[in-house]
C-alpha positions as CSV (number, residue, x, y, z in Angstrom):
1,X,-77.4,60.1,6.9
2,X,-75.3,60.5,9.8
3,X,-72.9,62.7,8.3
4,X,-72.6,66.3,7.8
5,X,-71.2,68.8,5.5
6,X,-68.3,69.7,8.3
7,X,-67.4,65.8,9.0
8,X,-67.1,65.0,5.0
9,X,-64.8,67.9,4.6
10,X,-63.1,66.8,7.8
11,X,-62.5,63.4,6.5
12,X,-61.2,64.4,3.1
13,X,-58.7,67.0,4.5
14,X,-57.2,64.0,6.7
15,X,-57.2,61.7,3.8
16,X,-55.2,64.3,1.8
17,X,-52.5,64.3,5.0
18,X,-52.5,60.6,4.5
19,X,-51.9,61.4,1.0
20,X,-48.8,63.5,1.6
21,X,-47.0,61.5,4.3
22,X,-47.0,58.4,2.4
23,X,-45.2,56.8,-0.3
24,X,-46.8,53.7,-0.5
25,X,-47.8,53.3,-4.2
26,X,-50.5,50.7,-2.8
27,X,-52.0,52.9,0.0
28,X,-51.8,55.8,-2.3
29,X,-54.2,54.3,-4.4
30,X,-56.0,53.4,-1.8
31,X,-56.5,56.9,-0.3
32,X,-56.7,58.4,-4.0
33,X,-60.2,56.0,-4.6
34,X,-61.2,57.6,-0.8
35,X,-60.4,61.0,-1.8
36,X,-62.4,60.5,-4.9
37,X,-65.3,59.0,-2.8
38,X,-65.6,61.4,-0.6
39,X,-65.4,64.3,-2.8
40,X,-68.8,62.7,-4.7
41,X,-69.9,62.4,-1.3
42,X,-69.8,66.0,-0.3
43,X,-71.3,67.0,-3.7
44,X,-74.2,64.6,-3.1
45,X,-74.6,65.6,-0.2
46,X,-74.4,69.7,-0.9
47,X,-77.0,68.8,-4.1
48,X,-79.6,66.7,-1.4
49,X,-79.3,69.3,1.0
50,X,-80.2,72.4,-1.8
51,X,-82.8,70.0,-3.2
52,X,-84.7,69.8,0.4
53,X,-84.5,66.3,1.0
54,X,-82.4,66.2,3.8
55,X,-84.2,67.6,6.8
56,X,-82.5,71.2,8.2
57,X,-82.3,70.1,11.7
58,X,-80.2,66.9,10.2
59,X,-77.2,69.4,8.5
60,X,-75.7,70.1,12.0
61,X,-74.6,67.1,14.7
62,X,-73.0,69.7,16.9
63,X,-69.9,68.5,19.2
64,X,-71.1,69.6,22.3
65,X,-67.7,69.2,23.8
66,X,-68.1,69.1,27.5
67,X,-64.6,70.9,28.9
68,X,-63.3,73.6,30.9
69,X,-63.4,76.3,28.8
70,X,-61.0,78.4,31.3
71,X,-57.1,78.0,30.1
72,X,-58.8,76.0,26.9
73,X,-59.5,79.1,24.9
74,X,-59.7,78.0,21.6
75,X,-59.1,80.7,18.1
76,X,-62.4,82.3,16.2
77,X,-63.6,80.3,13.8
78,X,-64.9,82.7,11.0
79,X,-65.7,83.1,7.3
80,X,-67.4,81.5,5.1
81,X,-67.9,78.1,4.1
82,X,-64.7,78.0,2.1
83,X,-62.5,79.7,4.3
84,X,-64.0,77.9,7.3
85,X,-62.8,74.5,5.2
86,X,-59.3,76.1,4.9
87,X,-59.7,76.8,8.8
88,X,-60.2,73.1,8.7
89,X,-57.3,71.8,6.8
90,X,-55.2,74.2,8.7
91,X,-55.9,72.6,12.0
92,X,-55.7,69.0,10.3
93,X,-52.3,70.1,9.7
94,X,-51.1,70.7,13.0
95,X,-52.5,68.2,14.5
96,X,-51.5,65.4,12.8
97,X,-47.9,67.1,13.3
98,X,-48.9,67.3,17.1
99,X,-50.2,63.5,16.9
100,X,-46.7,62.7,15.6
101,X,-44.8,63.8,18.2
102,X,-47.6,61.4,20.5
103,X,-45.9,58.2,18.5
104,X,-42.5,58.7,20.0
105,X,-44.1,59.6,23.6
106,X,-41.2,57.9,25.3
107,X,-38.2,60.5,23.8
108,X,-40.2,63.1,24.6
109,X,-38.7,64.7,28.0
110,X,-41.0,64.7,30.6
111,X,-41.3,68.2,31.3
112,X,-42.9,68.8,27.5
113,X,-45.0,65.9,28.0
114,X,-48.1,67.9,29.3
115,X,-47.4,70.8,26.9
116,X,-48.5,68.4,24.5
117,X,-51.3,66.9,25.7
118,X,-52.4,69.9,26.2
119,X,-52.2,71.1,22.7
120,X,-53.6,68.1,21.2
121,X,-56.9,68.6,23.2
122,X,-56.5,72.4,22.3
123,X,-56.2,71.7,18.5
124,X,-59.3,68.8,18.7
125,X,-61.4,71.6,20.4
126,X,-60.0,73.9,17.2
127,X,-61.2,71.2,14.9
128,X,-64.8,70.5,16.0
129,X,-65.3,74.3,16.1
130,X,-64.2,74.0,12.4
131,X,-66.6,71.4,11.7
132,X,-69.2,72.6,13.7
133,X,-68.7,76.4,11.9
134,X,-69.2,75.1,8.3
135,X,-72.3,72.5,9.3
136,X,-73.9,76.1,10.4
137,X,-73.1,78.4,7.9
138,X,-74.3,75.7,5.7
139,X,-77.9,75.6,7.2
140,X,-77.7,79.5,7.0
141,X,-76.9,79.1,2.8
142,X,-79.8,76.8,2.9
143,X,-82.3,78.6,4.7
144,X,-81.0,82.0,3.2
145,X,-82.3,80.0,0.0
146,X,-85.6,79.1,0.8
């Protein structure tokens, strides 16, 4: 199992934005069944993970982002595992509201062009640290259990 506790919950708080910014009655369906999915997903997962049979060192796939950290100062990620997931969805947000504004590149006056690449790669980095916070306060729940 590749994934972790942080990705799952990643991928359902993107499929919810999908959700919201479409009308399609077809691909809303579609993303309904993936919601669903995923949400069993997460709880098998959670129920494996309790159980012991997923190996510790296999809850966590850390980013490892490799970036200069000076003038890329990303917010605190704190909390615990549900307000780190809100933390999550939060940043899901703006980004896909930043990645918008990527779609119409061309209109976008050249002068703002950087500003925005620049927040993209800000809001990623604020994203991974979400994901990466709830895969470790998840091995601290487990190990706290043991």
């Amino acid at each position: 199992m590749a994934e972790t506790l942080g990705m799952l919950c990643d991928k359902l708080t993107i499929v919810k934005l999908k959700e919201y910014h479409t009308e399609d009655p077809q691909r809303l369906e579609s993303l309904a069944k993936q919601a669903t999915q995923l949400q069993q997903e997460i709880d098998e997962y959670v129920q494996a993970a309790v159980a012991g049979n997923i190996p510790v060192e296999r809850l966590t796939f850390a980013a490892n982002k490799v970036f200069k950290k000076e003038g890329n100062e990303v917010k605190e990620v704190t909390g615990a595992i549900g307000s780190l997931f809100f933390q999550l969805a939060d940043v899901n947000c703006r980004l896909w509201h930043e990645v918008e504004k990527g779609y119409d590149i061309e209109n976008i006056p050249v002068t703002e062009k950087d500003g925005l690449i620049k927040q993209l790669a800000v809001l990623n980095l604020e994203r991974n640290k979400c994901i990466d916070a709830i895969d470790l306060k998840f091995v601290e729940l487990i190990q706290s259990k043991k």
